[in-house]
C-alpha positions in Angstrom: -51.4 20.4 -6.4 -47.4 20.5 -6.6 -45.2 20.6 -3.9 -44.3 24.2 -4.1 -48.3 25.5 -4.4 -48.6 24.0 -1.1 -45.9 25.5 0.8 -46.9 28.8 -0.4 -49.9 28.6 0.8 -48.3 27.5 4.6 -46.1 29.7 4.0 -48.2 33.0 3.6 -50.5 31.7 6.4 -49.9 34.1 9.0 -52.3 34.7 12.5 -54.8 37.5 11.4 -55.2 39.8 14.1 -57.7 42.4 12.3 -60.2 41.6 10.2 -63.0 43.6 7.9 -66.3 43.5 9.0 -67.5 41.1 6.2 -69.5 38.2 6.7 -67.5 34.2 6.0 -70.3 32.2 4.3 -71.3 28.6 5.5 -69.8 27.2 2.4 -66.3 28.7 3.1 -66.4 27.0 6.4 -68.4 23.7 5.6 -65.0 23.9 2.9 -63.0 24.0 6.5 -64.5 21.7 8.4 -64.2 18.9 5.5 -60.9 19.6 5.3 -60.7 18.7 9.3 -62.7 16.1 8.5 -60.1 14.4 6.2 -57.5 14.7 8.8 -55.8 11.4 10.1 -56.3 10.4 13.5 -54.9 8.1 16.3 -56.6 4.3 15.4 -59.1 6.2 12.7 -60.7 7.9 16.3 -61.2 11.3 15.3 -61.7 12.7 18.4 -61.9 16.2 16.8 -65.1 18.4 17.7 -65.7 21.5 16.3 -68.6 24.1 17.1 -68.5 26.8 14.7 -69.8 30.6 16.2 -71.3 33.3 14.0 -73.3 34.8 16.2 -71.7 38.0 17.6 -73.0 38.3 20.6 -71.9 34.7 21.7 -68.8 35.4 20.2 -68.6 38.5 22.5 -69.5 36.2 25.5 -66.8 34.1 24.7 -64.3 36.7 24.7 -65.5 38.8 27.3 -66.2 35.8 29.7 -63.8 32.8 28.4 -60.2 34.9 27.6 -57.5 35.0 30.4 -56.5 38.2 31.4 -52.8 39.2 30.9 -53.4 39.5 26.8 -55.4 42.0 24.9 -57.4 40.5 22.2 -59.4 42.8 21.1 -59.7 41.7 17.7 -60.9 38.3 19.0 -64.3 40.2 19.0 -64.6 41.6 16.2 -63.3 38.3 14.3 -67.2 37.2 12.6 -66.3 33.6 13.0 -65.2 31.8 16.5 -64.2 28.5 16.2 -64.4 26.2 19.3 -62.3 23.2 18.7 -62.2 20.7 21.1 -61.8 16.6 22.0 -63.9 13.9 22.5 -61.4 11.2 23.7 -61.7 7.4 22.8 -60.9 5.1 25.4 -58.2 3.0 24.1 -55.9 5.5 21.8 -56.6 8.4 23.9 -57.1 7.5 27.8 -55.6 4.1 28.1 -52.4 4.0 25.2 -50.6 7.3 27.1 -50.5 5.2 30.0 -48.2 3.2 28.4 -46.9 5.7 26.2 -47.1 9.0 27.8 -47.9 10.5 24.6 -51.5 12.4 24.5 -52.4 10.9 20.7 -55.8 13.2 20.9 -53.7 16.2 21.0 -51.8 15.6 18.1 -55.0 14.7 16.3 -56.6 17.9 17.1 -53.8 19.6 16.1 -53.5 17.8 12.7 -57.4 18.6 12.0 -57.0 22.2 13.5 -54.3 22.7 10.8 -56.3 21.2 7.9 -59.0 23.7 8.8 -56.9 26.4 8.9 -55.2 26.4 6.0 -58.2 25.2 4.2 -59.4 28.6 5.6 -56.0 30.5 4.2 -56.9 28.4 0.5 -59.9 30.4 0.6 -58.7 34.2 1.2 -59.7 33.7 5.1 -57.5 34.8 7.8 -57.3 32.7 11.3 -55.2 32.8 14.2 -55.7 30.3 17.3 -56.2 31.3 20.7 -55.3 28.5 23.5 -55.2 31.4 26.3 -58.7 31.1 27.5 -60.5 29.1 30.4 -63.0 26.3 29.2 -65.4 26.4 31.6 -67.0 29.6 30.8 -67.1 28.3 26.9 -68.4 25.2 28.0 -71.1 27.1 29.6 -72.0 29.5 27.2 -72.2 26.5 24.5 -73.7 23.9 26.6 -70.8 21.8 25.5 -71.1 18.3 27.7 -68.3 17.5 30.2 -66.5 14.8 27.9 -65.2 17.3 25.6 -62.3 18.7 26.2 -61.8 22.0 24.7 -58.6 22.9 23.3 -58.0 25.8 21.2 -60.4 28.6 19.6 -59.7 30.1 16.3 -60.9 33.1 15.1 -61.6 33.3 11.2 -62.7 35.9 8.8 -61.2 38.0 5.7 -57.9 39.9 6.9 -57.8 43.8 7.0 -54.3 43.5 6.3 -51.9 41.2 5.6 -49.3 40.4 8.1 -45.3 40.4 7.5 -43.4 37.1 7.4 -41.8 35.9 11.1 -38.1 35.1 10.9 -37.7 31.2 10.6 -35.2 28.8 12.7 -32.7 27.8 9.9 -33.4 24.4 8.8 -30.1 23.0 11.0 -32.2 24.5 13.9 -34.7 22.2 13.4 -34.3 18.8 11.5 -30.7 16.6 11.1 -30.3 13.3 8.8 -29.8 10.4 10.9 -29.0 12.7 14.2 -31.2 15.1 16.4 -30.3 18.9 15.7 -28.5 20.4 18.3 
């Protein structure tokens, strides 16, 4: 793949708010979840969990039960695939080196393999957009997900019903600087 094939693809990744009723077959995701799979991790950890929900009326459950109030996501619903993506923490890289550090390493790793899926999923014609407004004890419930996990983000996928307008950028002097922090 060169260069430029893979920033088009991040770059017409957009969160997919409405999607068509049309069923995501186990080989698109399996596709997404080896792609998470491949992500690096803090010491080779990979703390990454991932429970994968096509079952709509979990996925209703979820939303109805799991989803802070404050933002309507109705399309969180009708989305046929609810991915739960959460952390199992090692005990040196994740609980023991941000003592020392004060940097989480397990949240950047879930965020690096959360990425992989999801633009694994965009490779593929899917939509996605990732929810962190929701409480994880309901999910935890409803899943039977054991107490050692730490949930962290769900992400809805499916095939879009429309396809979303670019967002306005920072310019890159917003964001990056040669040998000096941008200010």
């Amino acid at each position: 793949m060169e260069i430029s094939e893979l920033l088009e693809l991040m770059d017409k990744r957009r969160s997919c708010r409405n999607y068509l009723d049309r069923e995501v077959s186990k080989e698109m995701l399996d596709k997404c979840l080896e792609a998470a799979r491949l992500a690096p991790s803090s010491c080779n950890k990979q703390p990454w969990r991932f429970a994968i929900v096509r079952d709509q009326e979990t996925r209703r459950k979820i939303c109805r039960e799991a989803l802070l109030p404050g933002i309507k996501m109705p399309w969180a619903e009708t989305a046929p695939v609810l991915v739960v993506l959460g952390a199992e923490p090692a005990s040196v890289p994740h609980k023991i080196a941000p003592l020392l550090s004060g940097i989480k390493y397990h949240l950047i790793d879930i965020g690096i393999a959360g990425e992989h899926f999801v633009l694994a999923a965009e490779a593929q014609g899917l939509g996605s957009c990732w929810i962190g407004w929701f409480r994880e004890k309901p999910v935890k419930k409803i899943l039977n997900i054991p107490r050692k996990v730490q949930l962290l983000s769900l992400i809805t996928i499916g095939f879009p019903a429309e396809i979303s307008e670019p967002r306005e950028r920072l310019p890159m002097d917003r964001i990056a600087g040669y040998d000096s922090f941008p200010v």
